[in-house]
C-alpha positions in Angstrom: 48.2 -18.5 227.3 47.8 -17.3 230.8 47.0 -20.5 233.4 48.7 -22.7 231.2 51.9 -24.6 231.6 54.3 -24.0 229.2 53.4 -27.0 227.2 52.2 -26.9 224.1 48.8 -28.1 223.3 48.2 -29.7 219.6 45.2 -28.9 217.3 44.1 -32.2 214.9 43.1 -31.1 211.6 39.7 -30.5 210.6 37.1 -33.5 212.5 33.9 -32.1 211.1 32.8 -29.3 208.7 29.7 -27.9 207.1 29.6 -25.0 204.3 26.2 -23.3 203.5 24.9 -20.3 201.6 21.9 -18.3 203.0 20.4 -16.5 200.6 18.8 -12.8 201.6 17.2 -10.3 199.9 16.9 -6.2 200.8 13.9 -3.6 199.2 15.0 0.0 199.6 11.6 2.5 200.0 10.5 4.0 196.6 10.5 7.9 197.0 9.2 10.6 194.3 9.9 14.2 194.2 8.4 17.1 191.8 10.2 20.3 190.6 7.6 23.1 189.4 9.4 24.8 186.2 6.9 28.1 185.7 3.7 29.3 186.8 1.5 31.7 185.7 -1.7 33.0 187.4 -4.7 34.8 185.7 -7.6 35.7 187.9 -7.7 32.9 190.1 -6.6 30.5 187.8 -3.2 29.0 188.2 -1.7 27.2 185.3 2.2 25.8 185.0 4.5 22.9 184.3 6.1 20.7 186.2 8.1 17.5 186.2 7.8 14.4 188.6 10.6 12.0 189.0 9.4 8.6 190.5 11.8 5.6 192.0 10.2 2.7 192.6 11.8 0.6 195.2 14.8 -1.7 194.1 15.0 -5.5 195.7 18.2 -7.0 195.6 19.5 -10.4 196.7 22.8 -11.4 198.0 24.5 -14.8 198.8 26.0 -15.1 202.3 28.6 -18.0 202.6 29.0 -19.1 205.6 31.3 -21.9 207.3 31.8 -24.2 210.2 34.7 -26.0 211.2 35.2 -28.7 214.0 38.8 -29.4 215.7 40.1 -31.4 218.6 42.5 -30.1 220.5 45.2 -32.3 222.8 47.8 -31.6 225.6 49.8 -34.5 224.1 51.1 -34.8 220.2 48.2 -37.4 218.7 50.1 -40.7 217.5 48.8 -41.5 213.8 46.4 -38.3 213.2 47.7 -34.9 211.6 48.3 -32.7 214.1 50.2 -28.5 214.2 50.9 -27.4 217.4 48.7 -24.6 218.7 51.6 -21.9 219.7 52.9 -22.7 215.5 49.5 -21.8 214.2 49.2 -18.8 216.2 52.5 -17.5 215.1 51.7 -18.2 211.7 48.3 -16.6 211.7 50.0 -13.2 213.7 53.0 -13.2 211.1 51.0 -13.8 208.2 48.4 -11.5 209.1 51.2 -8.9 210.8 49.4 -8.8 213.7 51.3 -7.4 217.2 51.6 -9.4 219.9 
């Protein structure tokens, strides 16, 4: 924590929160392609087979959870609230997550 003095600050537990979903949905573009099997031409008549494979488009819909969390942070230790300090959550979240320093 460059600029600060060396002590420690204290984070309070969660004041405020709010969880949500947001709901979205996606459509792909349909596409359709057609393979020619045989032809034959007689005079100038052309006659043949062929196949046409058609995907219409696809819709799908996804859930996207999303959350906020409020915290108060103080240069002194709080008397009577639950408090960690700052430089022990950051070392937990680096060694937990084995993150380099």
């Amino acid at each position: 924590m460059a600029g600060v003095s060396q002590k420690d600050v204290y984070i309070t537990v969660v004041v405020d929160e709010d969880n949500w979903t947001k709901v979205q949905t996606v459509t792909t573009g349909g596409n359709s392609s057609t393979t020619t099997y045989s032809g034959t031409v007689t005079g100038n008549t052309v006659s043949g087979t062929a196949s046409t494979n058609y995907n219409p488009p696809q819709t799908t819909t996804y859930n996207k959870p999303s959350s906020l969390k409020i915290i108060m942070t103080f240069h002194e230790k709080p008397e009577g609230l639950i408090s960690y300090s700052a430089r022990f959550v950051r070392n937990s979240i680096r060694k937990t997550h084995k993150l380099d320093e």
